[in-house]
C-alpha positions in Angstrom: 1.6 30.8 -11.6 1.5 28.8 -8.4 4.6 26.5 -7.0 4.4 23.1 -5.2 7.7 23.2 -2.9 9.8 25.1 -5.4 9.0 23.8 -8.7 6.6 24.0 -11.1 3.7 21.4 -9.7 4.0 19.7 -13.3 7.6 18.5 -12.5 6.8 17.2 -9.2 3.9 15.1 -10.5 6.0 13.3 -13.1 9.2 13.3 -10.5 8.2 11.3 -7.8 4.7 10.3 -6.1 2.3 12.9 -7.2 -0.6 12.4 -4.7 0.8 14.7 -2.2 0.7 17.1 -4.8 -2.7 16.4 -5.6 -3.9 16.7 -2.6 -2.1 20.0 -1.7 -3.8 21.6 -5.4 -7.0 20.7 -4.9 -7.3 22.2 -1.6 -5.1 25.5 -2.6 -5.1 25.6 -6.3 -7.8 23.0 -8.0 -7.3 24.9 -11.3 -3.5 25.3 -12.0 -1.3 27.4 -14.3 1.1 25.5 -15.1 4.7 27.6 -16.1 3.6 26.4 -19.4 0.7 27.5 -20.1 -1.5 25.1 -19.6 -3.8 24.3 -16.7 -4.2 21.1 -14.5 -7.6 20.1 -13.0 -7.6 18.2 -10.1 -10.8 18.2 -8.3 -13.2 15.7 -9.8 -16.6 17.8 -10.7 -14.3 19.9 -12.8 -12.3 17.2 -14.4 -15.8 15.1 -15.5 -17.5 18.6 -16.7 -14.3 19.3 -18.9 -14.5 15.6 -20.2 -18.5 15.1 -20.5 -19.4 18.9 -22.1 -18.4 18.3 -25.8 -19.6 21.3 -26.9 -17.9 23.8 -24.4 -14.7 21.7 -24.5 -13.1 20.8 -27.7 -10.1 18.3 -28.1 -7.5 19.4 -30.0 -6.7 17.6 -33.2 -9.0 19.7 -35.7 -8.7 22.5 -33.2 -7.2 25.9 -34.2 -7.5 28.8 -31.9 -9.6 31.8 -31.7 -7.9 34.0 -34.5 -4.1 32.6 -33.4 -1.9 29.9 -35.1 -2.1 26.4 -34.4 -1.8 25.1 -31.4 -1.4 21.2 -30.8 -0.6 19.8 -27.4 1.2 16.3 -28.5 1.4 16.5 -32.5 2.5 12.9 -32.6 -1.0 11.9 -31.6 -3.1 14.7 -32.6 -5.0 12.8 -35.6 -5.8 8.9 -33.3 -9.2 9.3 -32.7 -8.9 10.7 -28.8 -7.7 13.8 -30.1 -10.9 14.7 -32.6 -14.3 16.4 -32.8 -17.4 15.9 -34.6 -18.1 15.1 -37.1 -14.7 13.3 -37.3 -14.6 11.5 -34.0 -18.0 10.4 -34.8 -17.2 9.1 -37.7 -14.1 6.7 -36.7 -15.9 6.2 -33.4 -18.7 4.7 -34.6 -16.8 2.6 -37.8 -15.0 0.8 -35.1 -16.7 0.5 -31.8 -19.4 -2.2 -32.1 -16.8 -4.0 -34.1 -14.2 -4.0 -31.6 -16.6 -4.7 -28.8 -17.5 -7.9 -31.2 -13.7 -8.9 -31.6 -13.4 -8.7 -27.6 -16.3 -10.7 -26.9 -15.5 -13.4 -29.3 -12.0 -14.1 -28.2 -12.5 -14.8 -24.3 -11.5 -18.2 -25.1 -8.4 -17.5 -26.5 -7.4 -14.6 -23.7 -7.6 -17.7 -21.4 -5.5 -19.8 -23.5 -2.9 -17.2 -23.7 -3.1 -16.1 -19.8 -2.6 -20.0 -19.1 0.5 -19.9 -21.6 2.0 -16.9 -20.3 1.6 -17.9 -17.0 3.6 -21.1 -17.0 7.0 -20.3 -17.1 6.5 -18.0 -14.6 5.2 -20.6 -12.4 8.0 -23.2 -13.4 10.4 -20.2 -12.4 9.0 -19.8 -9.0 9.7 -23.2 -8.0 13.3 -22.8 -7.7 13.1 -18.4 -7.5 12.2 -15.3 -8.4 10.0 -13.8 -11.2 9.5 -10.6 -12.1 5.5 -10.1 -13.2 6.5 -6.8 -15.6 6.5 -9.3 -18.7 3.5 -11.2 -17.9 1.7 -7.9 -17.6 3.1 -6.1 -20.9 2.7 -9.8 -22.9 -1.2 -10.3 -21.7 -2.4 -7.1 -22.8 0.1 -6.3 -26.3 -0.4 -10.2 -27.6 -4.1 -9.3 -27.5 -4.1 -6.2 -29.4 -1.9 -7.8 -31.9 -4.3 -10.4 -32.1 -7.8 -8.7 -32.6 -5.9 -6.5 -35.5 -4.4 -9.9 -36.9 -0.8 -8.5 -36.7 1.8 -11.3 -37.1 3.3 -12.5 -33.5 6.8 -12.1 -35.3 6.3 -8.5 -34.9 5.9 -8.1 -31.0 9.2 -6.8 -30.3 8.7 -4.0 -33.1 5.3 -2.9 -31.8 6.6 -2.8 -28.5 9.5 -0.4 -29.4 7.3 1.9 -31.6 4.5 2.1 -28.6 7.3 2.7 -26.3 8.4 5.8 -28.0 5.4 7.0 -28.9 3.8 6.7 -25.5 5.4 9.3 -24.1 4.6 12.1 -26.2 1.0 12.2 -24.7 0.6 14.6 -21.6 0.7 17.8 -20.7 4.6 17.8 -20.1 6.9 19.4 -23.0 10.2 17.7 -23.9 9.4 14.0 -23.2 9.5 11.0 -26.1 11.9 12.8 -28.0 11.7 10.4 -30.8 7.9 9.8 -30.8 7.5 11.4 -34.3 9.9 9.2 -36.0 8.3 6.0 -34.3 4.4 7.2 -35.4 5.9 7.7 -38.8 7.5 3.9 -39.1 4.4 2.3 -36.7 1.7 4.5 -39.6 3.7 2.8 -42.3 3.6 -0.5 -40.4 0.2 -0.7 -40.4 -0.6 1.0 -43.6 1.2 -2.2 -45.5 -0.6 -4.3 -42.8 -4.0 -2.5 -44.8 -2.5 -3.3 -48.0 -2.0 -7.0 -47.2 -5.9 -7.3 -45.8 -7.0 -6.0 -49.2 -5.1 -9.1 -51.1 -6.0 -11.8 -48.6 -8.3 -10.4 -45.9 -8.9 -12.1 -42.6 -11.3 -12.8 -39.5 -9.5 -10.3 -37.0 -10.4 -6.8 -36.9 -8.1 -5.2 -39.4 -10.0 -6.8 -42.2 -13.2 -5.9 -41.4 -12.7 -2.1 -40.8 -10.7 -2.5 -44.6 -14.1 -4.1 -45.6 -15.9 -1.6 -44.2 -13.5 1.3 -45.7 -14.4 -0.8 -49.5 -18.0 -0.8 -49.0 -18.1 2.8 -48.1 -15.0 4.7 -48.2 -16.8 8.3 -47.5 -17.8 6.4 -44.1 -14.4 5.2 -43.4 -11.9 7.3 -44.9 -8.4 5.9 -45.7 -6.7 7.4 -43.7 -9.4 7.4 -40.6 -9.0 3.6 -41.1 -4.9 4.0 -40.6 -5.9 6.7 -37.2 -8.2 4.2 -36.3 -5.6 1.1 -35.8 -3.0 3.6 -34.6 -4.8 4.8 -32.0 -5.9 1.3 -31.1 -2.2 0.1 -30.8 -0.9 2.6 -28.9 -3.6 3.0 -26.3 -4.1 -1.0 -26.8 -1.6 -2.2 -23.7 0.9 0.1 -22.0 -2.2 1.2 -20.0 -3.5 -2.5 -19.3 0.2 -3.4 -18.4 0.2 -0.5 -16.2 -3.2 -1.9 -14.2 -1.7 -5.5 -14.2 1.5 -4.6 -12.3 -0.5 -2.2 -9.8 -3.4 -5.0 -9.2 -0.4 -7.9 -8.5 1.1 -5.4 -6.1 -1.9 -4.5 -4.4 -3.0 -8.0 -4.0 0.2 -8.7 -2.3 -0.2 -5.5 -0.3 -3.6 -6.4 0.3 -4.1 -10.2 1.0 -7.3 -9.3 2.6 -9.1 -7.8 -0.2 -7.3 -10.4 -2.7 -10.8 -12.6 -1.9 -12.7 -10.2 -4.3 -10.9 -12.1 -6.7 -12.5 -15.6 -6.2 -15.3 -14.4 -8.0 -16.3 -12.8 -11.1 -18.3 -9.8 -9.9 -15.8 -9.2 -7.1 -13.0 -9.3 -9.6 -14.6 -6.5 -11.6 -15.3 -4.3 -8.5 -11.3 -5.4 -7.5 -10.2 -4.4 -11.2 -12.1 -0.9 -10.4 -10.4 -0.2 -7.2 -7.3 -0.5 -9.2 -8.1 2.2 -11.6 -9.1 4.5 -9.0 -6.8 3.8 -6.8 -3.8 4.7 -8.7 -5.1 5.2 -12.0 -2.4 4.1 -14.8 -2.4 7.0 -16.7 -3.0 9.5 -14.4 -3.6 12.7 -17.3 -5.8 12.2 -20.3 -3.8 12.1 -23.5 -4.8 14.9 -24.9 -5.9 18.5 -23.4 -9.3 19.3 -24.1 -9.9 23.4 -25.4 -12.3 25.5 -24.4 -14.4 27.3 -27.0 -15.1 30.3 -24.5 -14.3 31.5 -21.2 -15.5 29.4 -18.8 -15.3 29.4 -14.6 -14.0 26.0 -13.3 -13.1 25.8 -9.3 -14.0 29.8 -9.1 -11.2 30.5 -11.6 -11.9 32.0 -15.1 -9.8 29.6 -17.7 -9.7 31.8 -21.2 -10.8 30.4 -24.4 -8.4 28.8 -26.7 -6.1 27.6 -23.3 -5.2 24.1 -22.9 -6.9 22.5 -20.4 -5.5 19.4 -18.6 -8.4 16.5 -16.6 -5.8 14.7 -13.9 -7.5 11.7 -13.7 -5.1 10.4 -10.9 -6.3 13.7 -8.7 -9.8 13.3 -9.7 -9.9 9.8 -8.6 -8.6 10.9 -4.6 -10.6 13.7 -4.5 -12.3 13.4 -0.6 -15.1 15.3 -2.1 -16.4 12.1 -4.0 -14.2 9.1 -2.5 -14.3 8.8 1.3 -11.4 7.6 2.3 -9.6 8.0 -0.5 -6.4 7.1 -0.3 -7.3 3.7 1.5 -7.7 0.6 -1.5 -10.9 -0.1 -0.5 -12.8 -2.5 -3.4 -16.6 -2.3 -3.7 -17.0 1.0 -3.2 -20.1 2.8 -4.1 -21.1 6.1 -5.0 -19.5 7.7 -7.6 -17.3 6.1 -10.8 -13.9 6.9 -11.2 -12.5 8.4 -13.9 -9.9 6.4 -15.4 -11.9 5.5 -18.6 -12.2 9.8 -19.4 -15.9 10.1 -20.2 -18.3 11.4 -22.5 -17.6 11.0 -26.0 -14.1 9.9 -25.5 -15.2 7.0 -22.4 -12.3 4.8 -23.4 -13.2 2.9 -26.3 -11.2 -0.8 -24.4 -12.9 -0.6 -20.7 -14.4 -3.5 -21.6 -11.0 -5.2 -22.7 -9.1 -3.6 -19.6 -11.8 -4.9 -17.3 -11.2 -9.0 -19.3 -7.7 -8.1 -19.4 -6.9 -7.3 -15.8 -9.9 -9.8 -14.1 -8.5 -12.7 -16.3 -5.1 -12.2 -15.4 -5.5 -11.7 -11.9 -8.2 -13.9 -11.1 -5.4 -16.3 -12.2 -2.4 -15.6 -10.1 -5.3 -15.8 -7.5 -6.2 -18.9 -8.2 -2.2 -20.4 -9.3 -0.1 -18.6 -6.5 -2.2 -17.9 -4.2 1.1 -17.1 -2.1 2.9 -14.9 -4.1 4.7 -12.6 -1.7 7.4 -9.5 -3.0 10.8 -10.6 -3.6 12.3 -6.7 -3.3 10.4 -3.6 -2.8 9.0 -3.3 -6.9 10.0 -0.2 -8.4 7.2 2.6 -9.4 7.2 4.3 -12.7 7.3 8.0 -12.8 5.0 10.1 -15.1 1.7 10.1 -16.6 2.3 6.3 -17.0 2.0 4.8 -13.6 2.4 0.8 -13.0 5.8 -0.3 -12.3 9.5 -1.6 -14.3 10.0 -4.0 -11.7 7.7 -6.3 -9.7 10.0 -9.1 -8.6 7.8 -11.8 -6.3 8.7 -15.3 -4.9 6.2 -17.9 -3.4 5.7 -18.3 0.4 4.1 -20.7 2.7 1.5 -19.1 5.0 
């Protein structure tokens, strides 16, 4: 087992800014043993193989290992639809994709709406101040998720607290989210009476259609794929989109000269992008994917049955794909990052992050066109990038 500085690499990553790091393993150790056990992968090719080759890497939710006990790398999550196979996955994958994808197209109006209403205080508070732009990021992105699944706005300080407890407990470091499982149990049991009420008095949002869906055909739909299903969407549905908000408002500020991407639709996408690769904001996937035999990645032999680790965040510097990669550099061609994972498990929401993010920042854009930091914002640590504080102030140029 290798060492960056004197630690396990692992720590550093989730102590302080973990590109360094990268960098330093993909040019000395692209496939790392980690103390335990598990490997990280931080050159790109080997990241996308591990993600796009379904049938040479598994993920680990029905997984059990090659004549050993069970082995499950975040148990909290292991049954949310990232964490299964076929015919499982494709199962819950294909019950609510085109459906979601529906529900997101359908409320672009309403994002607006609520962008515009979030947004106002915060510009009433920069006449006479500061504002901190962490609860205009978290509110955009959780008010929508609660509002495709038809979850009652009452209940937004609840979600938040269960997501933020769960969160954690995804990633390939041990000991983190110590109360994860006791927040998936009360957040399952949320939603499960959230089924139960759909069934007396179903609605238009989402929830009520996959519980249509589950009544019309339950050997298509499951029970309790229907209960993964909106699990999976809630907790993946915004800490990740909040993450991107606070890193695009940050790098706008940083970068007043590529904020003109912004004034236009197809620049804001290619903007949004930049962000992801940039500094992705989740930087592993949430789940390891398992190989189902020896394979060679980087020149190094990783064993069956091992836990292997895609660091999206390395992937998305890596000089071998992304010249000049740690420059912010929107409308880049060549080839994709990989913040949405790919293959099978392409994030389900890229769609949403990309309405999510454009919306919100096309906005400030066009509102405060002179935002400016108040304080040097404060960077999360861990597999959850973004920030906890990004306090900003208006300025006349």
């Amino acid at each position: 087992m290798g060492t960056i500085g004197s630690t396990d690499a692992l720590t550093d990553v989730h102590s302080g800014d973990p590109y360094p790091v990268y960098e330093r393993l993909r040019a000395t150790e692209p496939v790392y043993l980690c103390g335990t056990g598990s490997y990280l992968l931080t050159r790109y090719t080997d990241c996308q193989r591990v993600l796009t080759e379904r049938e040479c890497f598994l993920a680990p939710g029905a997984h059990r290992p090659f004549g050993g006990k069970a082995d499950r790398a975040a148990p909290v999550l292991s049954r949310v639809m990232s964490s299964q196979n076929p015919p499982r996955h494709t199962r819950m994958r294909t019950a609510v994709a085109r459906r979601f994808v529906e529900h997101v197209r359908r409320q672009q109006t309403w994002l607006g709406g609520l962008c515009d209403q979030l947004l106002a205080p915060v510009v009433e508070t920069l006449r006479h101040g500061v504002a901190d732009m962490t609860a205009l990021a978290e509110a955009v992105p959780r008010d929508t998720i609660m509002h495709l699944l038809g979850l009652p706005p009452a209940d937004r300080d609840l979600v938040s607290r269960l997501v933020a407890d769960i969160f954690p407990t995804s990633g390939p470091l041990p000991g983190q989210g110590c109360g994860g499982a006791e927040a998936m149990r009360q957040l399952t049991d949320y939603l499960q009476a959230e089924v139960v009420r759909r069934r007396r008095a179903p609605g238009d949002d989402l929830t009520s259609e996959l519980v249509r869906a589950h009544t019309d055909c339950p050997q298509a739909l499951p029970h309790d794929e229907l209960v993964s299903i909106l699990t999976g969407l809630m907790v993946a549905g915004y800490p990740q989109i909040a993450a991107g908000i606070e890193t695009g408002i940050v790098l706008m500020m940083r970068h007043p000269e590529r904020a003109v991407f912004l004034d236009g639709p197809a620049g804001a996408r290619m903007f949004v992008d930049e962000v992801l690769r940039y500094d992705a904001p989740v930087q592993f996937t949430p789940a390891p994917r398992i190989p189902t035999r020896a394979v060679v990645l980087s020149g190094v032999t990783v064993p069956a049955g091992a836990q292997v680790w895609p660091v999206l965040g390395a992937a998305n510097r890596d000089p071998g794909m992304f010249p000049w990669p740690d420059e912010f550099r929107p409308g880049r061609d060549g080839a994709r990052h990989l913040s949405f994972g790919g293959g099978a498990h392409h994030c389900l929401g890229a769609e949403l992050v990309h309405l999510e993010m454009s919306m919100v920042l096309r906005r400030l854009r066009r509102r405060l066109p002179d935002l400016a930091p108040a304080r040097q914002p404060v960077q999360r640590l861990g597999r959850l990038r973004g920030f906890t504080s990004v306090p900003v102030v208006r300025v006349e140029r």
